[in-house]
C-alpha positions in Angstrom: 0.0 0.0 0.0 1.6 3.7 -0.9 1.1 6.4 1.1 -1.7 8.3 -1.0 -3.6 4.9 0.3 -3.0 5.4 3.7 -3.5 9.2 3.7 -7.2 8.7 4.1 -7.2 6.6 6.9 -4.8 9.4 8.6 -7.3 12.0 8.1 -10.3 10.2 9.1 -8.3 9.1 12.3 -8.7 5.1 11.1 -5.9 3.9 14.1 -7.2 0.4 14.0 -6.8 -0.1 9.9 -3.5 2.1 10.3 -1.8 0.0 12.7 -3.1 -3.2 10.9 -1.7 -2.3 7.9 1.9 -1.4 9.0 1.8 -3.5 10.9 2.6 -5.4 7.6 5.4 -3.5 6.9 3.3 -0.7 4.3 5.9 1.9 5.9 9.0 0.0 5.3 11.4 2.0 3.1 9.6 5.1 3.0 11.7 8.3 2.9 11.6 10.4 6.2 9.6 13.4 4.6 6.9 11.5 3.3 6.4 9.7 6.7 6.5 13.7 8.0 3.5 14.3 5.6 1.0 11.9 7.5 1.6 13.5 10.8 1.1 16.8 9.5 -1.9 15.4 7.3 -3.6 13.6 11.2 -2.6 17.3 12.8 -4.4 19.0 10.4 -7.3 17.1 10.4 -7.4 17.5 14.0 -7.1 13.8 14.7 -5.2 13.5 17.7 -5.3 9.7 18.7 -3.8 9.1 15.3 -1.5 11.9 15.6 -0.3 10.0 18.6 -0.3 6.6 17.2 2.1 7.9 14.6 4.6 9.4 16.9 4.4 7.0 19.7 4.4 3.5 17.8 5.5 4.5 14.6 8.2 7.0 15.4 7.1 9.2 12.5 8.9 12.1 13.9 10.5 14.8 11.6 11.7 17.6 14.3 12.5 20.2 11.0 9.8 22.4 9.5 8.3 21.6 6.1 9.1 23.6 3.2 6.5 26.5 4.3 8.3 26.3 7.8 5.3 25.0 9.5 5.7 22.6 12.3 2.7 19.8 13.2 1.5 22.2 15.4 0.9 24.9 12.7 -0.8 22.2 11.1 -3.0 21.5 14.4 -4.1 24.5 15.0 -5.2 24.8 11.8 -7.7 22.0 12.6 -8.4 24.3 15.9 -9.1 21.2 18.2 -8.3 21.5 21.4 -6.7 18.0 22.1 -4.4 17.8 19.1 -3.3 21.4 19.8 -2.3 20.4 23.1 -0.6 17.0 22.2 1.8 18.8 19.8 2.4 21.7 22.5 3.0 20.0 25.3 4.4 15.9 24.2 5.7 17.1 21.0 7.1 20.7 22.3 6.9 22.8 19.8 7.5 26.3 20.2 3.5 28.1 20.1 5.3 31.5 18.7 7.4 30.4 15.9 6.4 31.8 13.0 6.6 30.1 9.3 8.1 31.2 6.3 5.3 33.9 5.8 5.8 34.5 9.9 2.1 33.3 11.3 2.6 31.4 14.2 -0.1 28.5 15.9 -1.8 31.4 17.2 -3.1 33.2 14.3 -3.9 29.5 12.4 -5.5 29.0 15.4 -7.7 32.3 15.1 -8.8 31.6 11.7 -9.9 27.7 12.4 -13.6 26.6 12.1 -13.6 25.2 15.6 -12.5 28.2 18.0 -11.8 25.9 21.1 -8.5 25.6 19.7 -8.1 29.2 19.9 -8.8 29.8 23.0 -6.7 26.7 25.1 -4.0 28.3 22.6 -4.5 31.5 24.6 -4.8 30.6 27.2 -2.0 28.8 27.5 -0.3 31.3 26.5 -1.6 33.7 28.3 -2.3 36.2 25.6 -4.0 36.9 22.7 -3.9 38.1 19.6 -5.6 41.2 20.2 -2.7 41.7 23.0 0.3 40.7 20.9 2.3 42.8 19.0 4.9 41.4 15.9 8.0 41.6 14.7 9.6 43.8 13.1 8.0 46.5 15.6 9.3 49.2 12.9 9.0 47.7 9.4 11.1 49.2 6.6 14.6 50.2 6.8 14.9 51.2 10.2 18.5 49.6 10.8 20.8 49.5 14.4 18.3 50.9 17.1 19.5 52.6 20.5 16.9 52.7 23.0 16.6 54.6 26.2 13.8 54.8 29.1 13.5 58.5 30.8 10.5 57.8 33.4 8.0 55.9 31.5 8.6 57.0 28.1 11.1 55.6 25.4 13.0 56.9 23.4 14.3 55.3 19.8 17.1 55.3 17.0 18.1 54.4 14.0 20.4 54.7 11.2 19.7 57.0 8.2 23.2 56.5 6.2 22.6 59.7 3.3 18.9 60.0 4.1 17.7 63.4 5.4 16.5 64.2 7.2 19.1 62.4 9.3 18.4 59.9 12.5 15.2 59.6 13.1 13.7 59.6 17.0 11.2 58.0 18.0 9.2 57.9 21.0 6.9 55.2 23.1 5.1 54.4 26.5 5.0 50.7 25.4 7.8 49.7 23.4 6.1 48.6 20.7 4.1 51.1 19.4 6.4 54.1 18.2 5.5 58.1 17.0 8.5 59.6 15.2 9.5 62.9 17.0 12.1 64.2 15.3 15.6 64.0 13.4 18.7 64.3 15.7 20.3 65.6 11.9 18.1 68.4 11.3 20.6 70.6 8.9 21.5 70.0 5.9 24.4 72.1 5.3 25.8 70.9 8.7 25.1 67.4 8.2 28.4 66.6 6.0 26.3 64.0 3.7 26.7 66.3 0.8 28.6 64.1 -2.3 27.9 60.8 -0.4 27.6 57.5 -2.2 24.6 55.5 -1.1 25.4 53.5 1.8 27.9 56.1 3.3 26.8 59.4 6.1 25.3 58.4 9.7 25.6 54.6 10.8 24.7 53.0 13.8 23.5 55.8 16.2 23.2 55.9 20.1 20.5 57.5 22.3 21.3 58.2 26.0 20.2 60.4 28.8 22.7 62.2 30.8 22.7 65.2 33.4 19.0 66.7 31.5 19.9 66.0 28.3 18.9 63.5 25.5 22.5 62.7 23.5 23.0 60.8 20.4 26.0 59.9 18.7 26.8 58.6 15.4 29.7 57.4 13.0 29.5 59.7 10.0 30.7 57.4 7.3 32.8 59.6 4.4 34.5 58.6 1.2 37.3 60.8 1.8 40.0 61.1 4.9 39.6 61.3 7.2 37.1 58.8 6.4 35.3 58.2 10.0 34.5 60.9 12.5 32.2 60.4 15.4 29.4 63.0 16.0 27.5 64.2 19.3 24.3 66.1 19.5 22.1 67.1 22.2 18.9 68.6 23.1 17.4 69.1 26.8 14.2 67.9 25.0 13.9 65.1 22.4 11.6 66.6 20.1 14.0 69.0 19.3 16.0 71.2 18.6 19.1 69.8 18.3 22.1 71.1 18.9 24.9 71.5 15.9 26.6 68.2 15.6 30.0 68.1 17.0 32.8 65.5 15.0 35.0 64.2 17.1 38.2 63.3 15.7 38.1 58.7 16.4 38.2 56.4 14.1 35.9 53.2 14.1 32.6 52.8 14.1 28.9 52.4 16.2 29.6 54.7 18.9 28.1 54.3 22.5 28.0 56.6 25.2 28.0 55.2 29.0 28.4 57.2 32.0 29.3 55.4 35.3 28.0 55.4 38.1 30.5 58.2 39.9 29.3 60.6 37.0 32.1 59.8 34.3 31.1 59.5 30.7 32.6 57.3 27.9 32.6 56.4 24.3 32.8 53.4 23.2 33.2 52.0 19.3 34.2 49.3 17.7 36.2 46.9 16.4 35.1 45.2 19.2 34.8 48.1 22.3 36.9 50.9 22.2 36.2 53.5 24.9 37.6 56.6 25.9 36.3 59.0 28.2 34.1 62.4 27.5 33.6 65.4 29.4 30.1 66.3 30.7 30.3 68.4 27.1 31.1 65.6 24.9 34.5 66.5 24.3 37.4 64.2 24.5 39.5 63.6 27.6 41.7 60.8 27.1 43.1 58.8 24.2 40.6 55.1 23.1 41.8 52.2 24.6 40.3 48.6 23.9 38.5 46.8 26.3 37.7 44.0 25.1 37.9 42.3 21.0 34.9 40.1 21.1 33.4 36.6 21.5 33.2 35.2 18.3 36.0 37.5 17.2 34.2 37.9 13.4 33.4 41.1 12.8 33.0 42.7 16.6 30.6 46.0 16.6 27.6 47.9 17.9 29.5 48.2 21.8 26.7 48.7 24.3 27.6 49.0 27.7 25.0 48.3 30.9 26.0 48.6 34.5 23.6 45.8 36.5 23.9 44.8 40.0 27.2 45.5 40.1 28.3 43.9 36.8 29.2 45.8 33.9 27.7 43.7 30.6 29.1 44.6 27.2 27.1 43.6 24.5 28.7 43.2 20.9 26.9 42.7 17.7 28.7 39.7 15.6 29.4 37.7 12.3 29.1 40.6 10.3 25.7 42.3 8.6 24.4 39.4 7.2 22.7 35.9 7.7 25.5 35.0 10.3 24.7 38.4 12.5 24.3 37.5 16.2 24.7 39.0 19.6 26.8 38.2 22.5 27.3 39.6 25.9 30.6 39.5 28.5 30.9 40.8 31.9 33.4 42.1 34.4 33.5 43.6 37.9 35.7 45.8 36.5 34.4 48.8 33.5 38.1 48.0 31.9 37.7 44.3 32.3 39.0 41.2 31.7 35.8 40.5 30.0 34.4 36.8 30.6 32.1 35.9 27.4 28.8 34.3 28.1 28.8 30.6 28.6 25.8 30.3 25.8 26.7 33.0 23.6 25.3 34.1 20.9 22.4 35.3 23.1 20.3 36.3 19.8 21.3 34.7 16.1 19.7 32.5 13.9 18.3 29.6 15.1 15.1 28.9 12.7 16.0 28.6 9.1 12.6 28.5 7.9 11.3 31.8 10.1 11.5 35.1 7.7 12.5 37.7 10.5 16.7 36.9 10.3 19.7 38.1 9.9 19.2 39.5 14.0 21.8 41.5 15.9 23.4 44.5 16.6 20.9 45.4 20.0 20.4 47.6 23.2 18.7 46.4 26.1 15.9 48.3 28.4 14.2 48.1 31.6 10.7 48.7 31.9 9.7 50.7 35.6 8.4 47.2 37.2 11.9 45.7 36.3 11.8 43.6 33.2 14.1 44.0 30.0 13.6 44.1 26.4 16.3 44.2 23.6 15.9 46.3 20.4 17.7 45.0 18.3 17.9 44.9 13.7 16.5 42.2 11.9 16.1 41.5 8.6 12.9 39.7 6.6 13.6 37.7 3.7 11.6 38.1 0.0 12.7 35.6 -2.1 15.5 34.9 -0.7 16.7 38.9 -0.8 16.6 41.6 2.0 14.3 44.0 0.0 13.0 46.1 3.4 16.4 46.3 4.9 17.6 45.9 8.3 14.5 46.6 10.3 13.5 47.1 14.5 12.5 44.2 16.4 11.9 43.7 20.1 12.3 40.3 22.3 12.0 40.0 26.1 14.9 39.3 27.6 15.5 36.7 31.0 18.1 37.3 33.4 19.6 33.5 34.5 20.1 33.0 38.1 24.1 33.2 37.3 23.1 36.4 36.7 23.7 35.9 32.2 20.7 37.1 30.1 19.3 35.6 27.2 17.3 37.0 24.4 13.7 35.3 23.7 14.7 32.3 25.7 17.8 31.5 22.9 14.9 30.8 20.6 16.0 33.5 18.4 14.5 36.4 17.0 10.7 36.2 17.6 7.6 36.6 15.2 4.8 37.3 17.5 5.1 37.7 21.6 2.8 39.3 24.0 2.9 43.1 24.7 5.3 44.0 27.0 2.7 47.3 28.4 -0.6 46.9 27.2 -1.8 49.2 29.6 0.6 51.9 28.1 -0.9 51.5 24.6 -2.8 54.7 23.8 -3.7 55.4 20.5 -1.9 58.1 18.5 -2.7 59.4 15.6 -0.8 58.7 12.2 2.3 60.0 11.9 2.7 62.3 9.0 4.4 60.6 6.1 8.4 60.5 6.9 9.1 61.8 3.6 13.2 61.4 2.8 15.3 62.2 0.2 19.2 61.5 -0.5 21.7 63.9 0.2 18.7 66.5 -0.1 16.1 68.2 2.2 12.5 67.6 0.8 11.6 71.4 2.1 13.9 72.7 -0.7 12.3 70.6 -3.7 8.5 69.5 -2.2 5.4 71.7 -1.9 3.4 68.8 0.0 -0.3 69.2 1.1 -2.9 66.5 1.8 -3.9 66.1 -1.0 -1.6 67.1 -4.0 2.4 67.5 -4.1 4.7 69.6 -6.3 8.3 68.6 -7.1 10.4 71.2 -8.7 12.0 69.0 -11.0 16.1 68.4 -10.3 19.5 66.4 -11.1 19.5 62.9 -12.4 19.2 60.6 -9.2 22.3 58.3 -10.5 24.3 61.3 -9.5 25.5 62.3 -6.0 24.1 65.8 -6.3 20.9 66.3 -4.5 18.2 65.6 -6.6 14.2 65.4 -6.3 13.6 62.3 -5.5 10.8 62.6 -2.5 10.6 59.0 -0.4 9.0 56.3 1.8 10.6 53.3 3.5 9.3 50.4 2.0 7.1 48.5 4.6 6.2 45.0 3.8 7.4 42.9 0.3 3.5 43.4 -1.3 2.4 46.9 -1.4 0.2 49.2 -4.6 1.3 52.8 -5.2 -0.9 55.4 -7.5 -0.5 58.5 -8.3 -2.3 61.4 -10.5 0.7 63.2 -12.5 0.9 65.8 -14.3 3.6 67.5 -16.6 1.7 70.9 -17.4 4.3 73.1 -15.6 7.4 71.0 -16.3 10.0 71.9 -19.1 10.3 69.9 -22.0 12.2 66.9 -21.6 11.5 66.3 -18.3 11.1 62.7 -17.0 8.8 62.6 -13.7 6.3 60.1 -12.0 6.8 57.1 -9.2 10.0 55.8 -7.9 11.6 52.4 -6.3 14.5 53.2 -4.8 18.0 51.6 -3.1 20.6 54.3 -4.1 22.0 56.4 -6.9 23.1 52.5 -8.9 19.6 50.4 -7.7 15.9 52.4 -9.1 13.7 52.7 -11.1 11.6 55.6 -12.4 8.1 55.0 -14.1 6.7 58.2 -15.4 6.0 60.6 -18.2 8.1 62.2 -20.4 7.4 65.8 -21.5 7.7 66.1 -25.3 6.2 69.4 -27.4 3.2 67.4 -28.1 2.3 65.2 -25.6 3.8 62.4 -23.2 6.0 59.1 -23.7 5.2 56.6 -21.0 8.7 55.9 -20.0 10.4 53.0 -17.7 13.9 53.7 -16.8 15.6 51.0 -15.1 19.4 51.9 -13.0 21.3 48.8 -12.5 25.0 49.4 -11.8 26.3 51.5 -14.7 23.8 50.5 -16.7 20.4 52.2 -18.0 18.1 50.9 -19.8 14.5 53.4 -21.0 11.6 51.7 -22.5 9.0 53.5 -24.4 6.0 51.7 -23.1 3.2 54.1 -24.9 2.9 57.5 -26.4 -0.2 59.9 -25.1 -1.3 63.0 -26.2 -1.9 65.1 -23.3 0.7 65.6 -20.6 -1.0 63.6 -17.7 -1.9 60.5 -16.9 -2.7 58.0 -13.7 0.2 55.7 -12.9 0.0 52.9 -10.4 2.9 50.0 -9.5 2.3 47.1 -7.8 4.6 45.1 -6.4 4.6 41.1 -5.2 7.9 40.5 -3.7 10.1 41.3 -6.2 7.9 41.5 -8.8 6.7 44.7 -9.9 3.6 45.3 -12.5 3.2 48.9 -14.4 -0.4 50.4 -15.2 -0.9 53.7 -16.8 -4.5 55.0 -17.0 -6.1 58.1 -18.5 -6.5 60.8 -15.2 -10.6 61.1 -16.2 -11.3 57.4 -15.3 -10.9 55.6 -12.7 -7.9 52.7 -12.3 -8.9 50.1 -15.2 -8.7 46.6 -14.6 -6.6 46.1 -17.9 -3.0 44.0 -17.8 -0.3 45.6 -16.9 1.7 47.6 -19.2 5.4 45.9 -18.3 6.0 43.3 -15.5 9.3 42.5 -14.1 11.8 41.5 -11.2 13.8 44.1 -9.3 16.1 42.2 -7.4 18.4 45.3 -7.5 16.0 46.8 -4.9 17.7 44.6 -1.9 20.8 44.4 0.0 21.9 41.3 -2.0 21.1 43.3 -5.4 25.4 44.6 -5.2 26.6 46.7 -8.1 30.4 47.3 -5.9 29.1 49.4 -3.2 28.0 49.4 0.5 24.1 48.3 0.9 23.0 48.9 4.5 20.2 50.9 3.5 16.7 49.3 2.3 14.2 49.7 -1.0 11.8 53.0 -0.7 9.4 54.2 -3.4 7.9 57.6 -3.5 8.2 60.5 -6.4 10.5 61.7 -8.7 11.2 64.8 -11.3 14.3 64.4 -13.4 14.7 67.7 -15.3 12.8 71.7 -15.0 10.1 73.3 -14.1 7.6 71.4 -11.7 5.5 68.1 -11.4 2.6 68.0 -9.7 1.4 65.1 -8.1 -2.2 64.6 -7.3 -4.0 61.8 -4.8 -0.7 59.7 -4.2 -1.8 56.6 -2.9 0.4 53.9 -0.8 -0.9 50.7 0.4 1.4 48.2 1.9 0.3 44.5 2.5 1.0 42.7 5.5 1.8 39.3 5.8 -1.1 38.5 7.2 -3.7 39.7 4.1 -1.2 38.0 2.2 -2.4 34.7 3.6 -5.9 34.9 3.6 -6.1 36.5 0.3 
């Protein structure tokens, strides 16, 4: 008997016919996977006597995911009865809040079952529901190396914004999960140093602190001439700004940290591994770096965080470089200049599910919450076909402190895809932030004219140059997202190329638009990849507007043009293709830290005007039940 034979008897929970047949050897030589289909096949048909029979007799145990990631409790709680959920949760062991490859954990199969029994034994189990759950990552979109702080009952975030301005964005909380951007800690351009930056250069890996009244971030601005690192302070007595002019100090490295002590003294620390020297209550320097310590793994030691906890000083280092290897480890000393003793089960926080899509996790900052638990912030990144296409994103995992005193991140379960919130009570609405509108090397307010409903782009320098250009963006959120957009050229000088944008830097976009001839429109696609351009002429229209849409389905984008008098057709697009140079894996010989965005552009004079611009991104989970 095969096993499309015995399938049926799995999924009507048949034990007696089952164990009569292989009993007669119908099992014998089947390969491991296909034995792993019939327990997920009895899990998802909610048959838990069989699901047993198969493990305990039959020893039809695979402990790996399947190629979706989905354990046999996934595929229980799909069947949302109570007995099978519990059988693979508490014999089998599986972890309730790993997520599969499109990050939906037992919990929200559980939620969408016919039988909602399973859903609640799930959470109650648990102890949480969905409803108070929040999901990784807690900022989607390139929102790379976070600091954290806590003043009070309020946090404070942030993150890296390379050649993006405006530069370092803040963010604020009450629950840690939920965050309201503030402010830029790099709110001038023409102090900001960014000007002639490739893409993937200006302000890495940024720290937030609070010392003697004042809110204090530092960052490595990353040049492309000597002296090719400097470290910069600002300050501002409150967060939302202003901030002060950033100061460079003259240290080479990277990731800079500031500390104070408990007796009042302040340092910096940086890497490769921790650096530190020691800063006045000004920020200025008062002693030459020393290192302190190289690392654990001793690949690619960075992001230095220091905490001083019951009378332990903990370094944390980010490890194993930017990519799928990126981890986190902690040391200790009684001593802030060490020796250092690493962790007995570092990495803390590094990959440990293959098949989850929130990865590449590291580089983080832990914080204490007023009734004495800790959180780490740390990046992550998601994978989309096997590229990083949103970046290096925020997440946020409890972390445990072992009665030696060690933490651990998540349990050493790894980055997490779903976990209860850490204040619900804090959680009070806010309203929607304004659009973080960015631009490379440029300040929107020089270029943009942007109302609610309509937007002007003086039209600017080609955006494969390192001139500031006007190029008006959004992070990109989630992998499936539609973008639309009213344009018109009336105002615009001839020649000019305008209309919606995906973006990595000045060697990775594209630009779907109009362009302006003396009668008339061509409906252009220009593709950048590396040194290469190629411009399609997908149409030719009389007038000189038109409404454009993109959508986009991981990395495939699809191109619609449609007169501005009638609403969006339902006609094939225009031009599909893949954009894999819109990742971190899409190299053309540069640094990629950064992250796709899409938005507006205007390549040429005069202005574009922009009418009813239309983003909506997808999330994972509309993905699944569409």
């Amino acid at each position: 008997m095969t096993l499309p034979q015995l399938s049926p008897l799995v999924r009507s929970g048949d034990t007696v016919s089952l164990d009569r047949l292989t009993a007669g050897g119908a099992l014998e030589g089947t390969a491991v996977e296909a034995k792993a289909a019939l327990t997920r096949q009895a899990a998802q048909a909610g048959q838990a006597g069989m699901l047993r029979l198969l493990f305990e007799k039959y020893h039809l145990y695979d402990p790996d995911p399947d190629a979706q990631g989905r354990t046999p409790l996934h595929y229980a709680a799909m069947s949302g009865d109570p007995e099978t959920i519990l059988f693979a949760l508490d014999v089998l062991g599986y972890d309730p809040l790993t997520g599969d490859a499109l990050g939906q954990t037992a919990l929200d199969y559980a939620s969408r079952a016919s039988d909602p029994e399973g859903y609640a034994v799930l959470s109650e189990r648990l102890g949480f529901s969905l409803s108070e759950s929040y999901r990784n990552p807690i900022l989607r979109g390139f929102h790379p190396d976070p600091s954290v702080v806590r003043v009070g009952e309020d946090y404070y975030l942030v993150n890296s914004s390379f050649t993006f301005f405006p530069g370092l964005p803040v963010f604020h909380s009450r629950d840690l999960v939920h965050w309201h951007l503030i402010s830029h800690a790099v709110e001038n351009l023409d102090a900001s140093g960014l000007k002639g930056l490739p893409g993937g250069f200006g302000y890495w890996a940024p720290d937030i602190s609070f010392y003697r009244g004042k809110f204090w971030v530092a960052a490595t601005l990353r040049r492309n001439t000597p002296p090719f690192r400097l470290q910069m302070i600002t300050s501002a007595t409150d967060p939302h700004g202003p901030w002060s002019a950033p100061k460079f100090l003259p240290l080479d490295g990277i990731d800079p940290s500031l500390f104070a002590d408990e007796d009042g003294r302040r340092y910096i620390l940086l890497n490769p591994g921790a650096i530190m020297a020691e800063l006045d209550e000004d920020g200025n320097l008062i002693s030459a770096p020393e290192m302190i310590f190289f690392g654990s793994a001793r690949i690619k030691p960075e992001g230095p965080h220091l905490l001083k906890k019951d009378g332990w000083y903990y370094l944390f280092l980010a490890e194993g470089g930017t990519g799928p290897d990126h981890m986190e480890t902690v040391q200790r000393s009684r001593n802030l200049k060490g020796p250092y003793e690493p962790c007995p089960f570092n990495p803390i926080l590094g990959k440990r599910n293959p098949f989850s899509p929130v990865q590449r996790s590291g580089h983080g900052k832990p914080v204490s919450t007023p009734d004495g638990r800790w959180f780490m912030v740390y990046l992550c990144g998601r994978s989309v076909e096997g590229k990083t296409v949103m970046g290096r994103e925020t997440a946020l995992d409890p972390v445990l402190w072992a009665a030696d005193g060690w933490p651990m991140v998540n349990y050493l379960r790894g980055p997490s895809c779903l976990q209860a919130l850490p204040l619900p009570e804090a959680d009070t609405p806010l309203p929607p932030d304004a659009p973080d509108w960015i631009s490379p090397r440029g300040d929107p307010a020089r270029f943009a004219d942007i109302s609610v409903s309509r937007i002007r782009l003086r039209a600017g320098a080609d955006p494969a140059g390192l001139e500031p250009c006007s190029l008006l963006l959004l992070r990109q959120a989630e992998a499936s997202f539609s973008q639309s957009v009213c344009l018109n050229l009336s105002d615009a000088g001839s020649s000019t190329l305008a209309g919606l944008t995906g973006y990595y830097d000045e060697r990775s976009f594209f630009l779907f638009g109009l362009r302006k001839r003396p009668e008339g429109c061509d409906l252009i696609l220009l593709e950048q990849k590396g040194a290469d351009r190629e411009i399609r002429v997908l149409d030719t229209l009389p007038g000189s507007s038109a409404r454009l849409r993109v959508e986009a389905d991981g990395l495939r984008r699809r191109f619609y043009a449609d007169p501005t008098d009638e609403a969006i057709s339902s006609a094939p697009p225009l031009l599909s293709l893949r954009t894999e140079y819109l990742s971190d894996e899409g190299a053309f010989g540069q640094k990629r830290f950064t992250g796709a965005t899409l938005g507006l552009a205007a390549i040429g004079a005069g202005t574009a005007r922009f009418d009813d611009h239309r983003v909506r991104f997808l999330p994972p989970r509309e993905r699944v039940e569409s």
